[in-house]
C-alpha positions as semicolon CSV with decimal commas, in nm:
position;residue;x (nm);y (nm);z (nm)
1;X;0,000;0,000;0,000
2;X;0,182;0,335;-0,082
3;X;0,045;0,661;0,038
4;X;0,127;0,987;0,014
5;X;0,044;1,298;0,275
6;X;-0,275;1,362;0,149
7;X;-0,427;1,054;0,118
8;X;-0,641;0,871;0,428
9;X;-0,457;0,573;0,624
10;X;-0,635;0,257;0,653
11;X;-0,759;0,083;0,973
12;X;-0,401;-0,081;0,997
13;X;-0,220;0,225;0,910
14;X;-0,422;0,408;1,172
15;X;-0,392;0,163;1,459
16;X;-0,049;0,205;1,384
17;X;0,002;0,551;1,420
18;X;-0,164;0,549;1,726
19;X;0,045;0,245;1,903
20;X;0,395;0,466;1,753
21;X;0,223;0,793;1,948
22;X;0,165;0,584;2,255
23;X;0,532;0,467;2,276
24;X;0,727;0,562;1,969
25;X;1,009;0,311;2,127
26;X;0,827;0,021;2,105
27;X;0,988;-0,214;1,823
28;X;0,885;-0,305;1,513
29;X;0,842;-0,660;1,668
30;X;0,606;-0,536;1,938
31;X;0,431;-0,252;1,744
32;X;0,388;-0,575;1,497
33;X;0,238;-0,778;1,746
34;X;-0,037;-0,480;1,877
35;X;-0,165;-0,473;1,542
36;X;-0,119;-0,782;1,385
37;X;0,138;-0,749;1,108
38;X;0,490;-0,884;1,083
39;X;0,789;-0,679;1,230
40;X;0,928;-0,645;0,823
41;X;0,546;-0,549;0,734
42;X;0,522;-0,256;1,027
43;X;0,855;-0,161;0,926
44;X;0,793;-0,073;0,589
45;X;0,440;0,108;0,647
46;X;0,646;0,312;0,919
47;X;0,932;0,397;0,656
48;X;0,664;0,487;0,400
49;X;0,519;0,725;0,683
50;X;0,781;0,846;0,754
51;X;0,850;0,925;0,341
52;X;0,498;1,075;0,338
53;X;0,599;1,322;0,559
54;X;0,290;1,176;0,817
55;X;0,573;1,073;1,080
56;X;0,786;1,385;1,113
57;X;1,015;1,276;1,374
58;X;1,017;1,081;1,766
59;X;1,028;1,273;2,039
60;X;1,111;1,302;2,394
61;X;0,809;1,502;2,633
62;X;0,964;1,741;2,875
63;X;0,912;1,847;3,195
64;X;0,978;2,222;3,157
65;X;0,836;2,286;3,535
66;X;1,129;2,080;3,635
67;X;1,399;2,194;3,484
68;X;1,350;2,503;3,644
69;X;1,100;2,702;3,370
70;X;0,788;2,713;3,565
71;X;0,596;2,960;3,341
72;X;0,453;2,908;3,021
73;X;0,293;3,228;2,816
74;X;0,176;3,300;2,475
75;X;0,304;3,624;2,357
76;X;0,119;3,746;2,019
77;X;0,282;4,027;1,811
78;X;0,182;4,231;1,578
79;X;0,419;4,295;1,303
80;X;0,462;4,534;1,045
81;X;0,536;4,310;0,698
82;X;0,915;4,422;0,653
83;X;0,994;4,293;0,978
84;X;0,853;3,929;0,956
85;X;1,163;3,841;0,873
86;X;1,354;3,968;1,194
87;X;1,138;3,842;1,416
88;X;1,146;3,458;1,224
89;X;1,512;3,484;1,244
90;X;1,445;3,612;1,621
91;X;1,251;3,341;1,720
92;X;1,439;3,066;1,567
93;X;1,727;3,194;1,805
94;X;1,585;3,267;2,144
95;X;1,574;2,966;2,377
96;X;1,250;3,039;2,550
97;X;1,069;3,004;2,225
98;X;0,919;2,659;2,206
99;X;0,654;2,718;1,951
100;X;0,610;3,047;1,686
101;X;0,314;3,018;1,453
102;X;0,225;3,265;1,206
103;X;-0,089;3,405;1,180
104;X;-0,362;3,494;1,023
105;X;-0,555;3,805;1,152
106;X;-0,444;4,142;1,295
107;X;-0,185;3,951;1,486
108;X;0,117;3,854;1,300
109;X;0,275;3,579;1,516
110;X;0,136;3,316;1,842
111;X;0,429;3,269;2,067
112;X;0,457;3,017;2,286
113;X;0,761;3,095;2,559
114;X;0,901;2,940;2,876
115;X;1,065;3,107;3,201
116;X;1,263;3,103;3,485
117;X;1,050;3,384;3,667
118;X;0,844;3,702;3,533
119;X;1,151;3,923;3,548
120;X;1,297;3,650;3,289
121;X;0,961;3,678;3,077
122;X;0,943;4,025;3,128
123;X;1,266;4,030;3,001
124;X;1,189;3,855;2,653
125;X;0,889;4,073;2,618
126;X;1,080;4,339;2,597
127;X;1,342;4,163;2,346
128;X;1,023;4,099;2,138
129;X;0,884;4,447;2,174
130;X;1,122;4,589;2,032
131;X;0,966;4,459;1,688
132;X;0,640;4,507;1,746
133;X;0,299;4,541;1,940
134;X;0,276;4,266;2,186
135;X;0,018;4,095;2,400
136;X;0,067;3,844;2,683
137;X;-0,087;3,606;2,839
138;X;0,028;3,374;3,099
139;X;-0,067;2,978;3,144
140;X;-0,238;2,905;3,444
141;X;-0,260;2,562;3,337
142;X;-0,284;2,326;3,068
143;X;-0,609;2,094;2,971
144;X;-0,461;1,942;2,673
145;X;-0,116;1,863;2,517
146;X;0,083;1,655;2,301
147;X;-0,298;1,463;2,212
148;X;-0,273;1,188;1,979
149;X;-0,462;1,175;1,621
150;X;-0,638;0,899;1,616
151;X;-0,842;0,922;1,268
152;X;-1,043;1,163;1,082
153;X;-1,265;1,378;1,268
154;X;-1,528;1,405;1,528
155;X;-1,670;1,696;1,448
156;X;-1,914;1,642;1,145
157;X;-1,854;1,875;0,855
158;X;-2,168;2,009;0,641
159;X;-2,164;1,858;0,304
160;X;-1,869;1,633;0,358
């Protein structure tokens, strides 16, 4: 079965991806035997994943709290075109940035930052300020996070 990023997994494909986001260190022996396939068999589907650009990359979940970054905010800025490129480059090199999504919207950019204290996040407000408007807000906690995709939607869309 080949697919590509915009075509649908089947069942197998999808009970696959979810056993990988439940333990993406699992083997292909044991991921094999969850879904009934051969090791060589969930090997290949996860290379082709992997090729489709579906599997992006295994990763470790981290504690920020406890290593000593006990606030989370989301900074959104507003900036002016000519400086998009600034702040990407900004962004891309400022340690407390863990996520920066462009927008669409008045708001150019959703930051999402980590820190020490608020004199450390006041601190990269202000190194953000100085390329545009900002607004802040601060996590007082988190509902949600790092939730697996388990199929198509939930949500039923008119006239699909």
């Amino acid at each position: 079965m080949a697919f590509d990023s915009e075509s649908a997994l089947d069942d197998t494909g999808w009970r696959l991806l979810r056993a990988v986001q439940e333990d993406s260190r699992l083997s292909f022996s044991e991921l094999g035997r969850r879904i009934g396939l051969s090791a060589p068999a969930v090997a290949e589907r996860v290379r082709r994943m992997e090729e489709a650009g579906i599997l992006m990359g295994y990763h470790a979940r981290i504690d920020t709290t406890r290593l000593g970054f006990p606030i989370t905010a989301f900074i959104q800025i507003r900036v002016p075109a000519e400086r998009y490129g600034r702040i990407a480059t900004l962004v891309r090199t400022l340690s407390e940035v863990v996520e920066c999504h462009h927008l669409t919207g008045e708001d150019s950019f959703l930051i999402k930052v980590i820190a020490a204290s608020m004199v450390h996040l006041e601190a990269v407000i202000t190194e953000l300020r100085q390329h545009g408007e900002t607004d802040s807000k601060i996590v007082m906690s988190t509902l949600v996070t790092g939730k697996m995709i388990y199929g198509g939607p939930s949500v039923r869309v008119a006239g699909a």
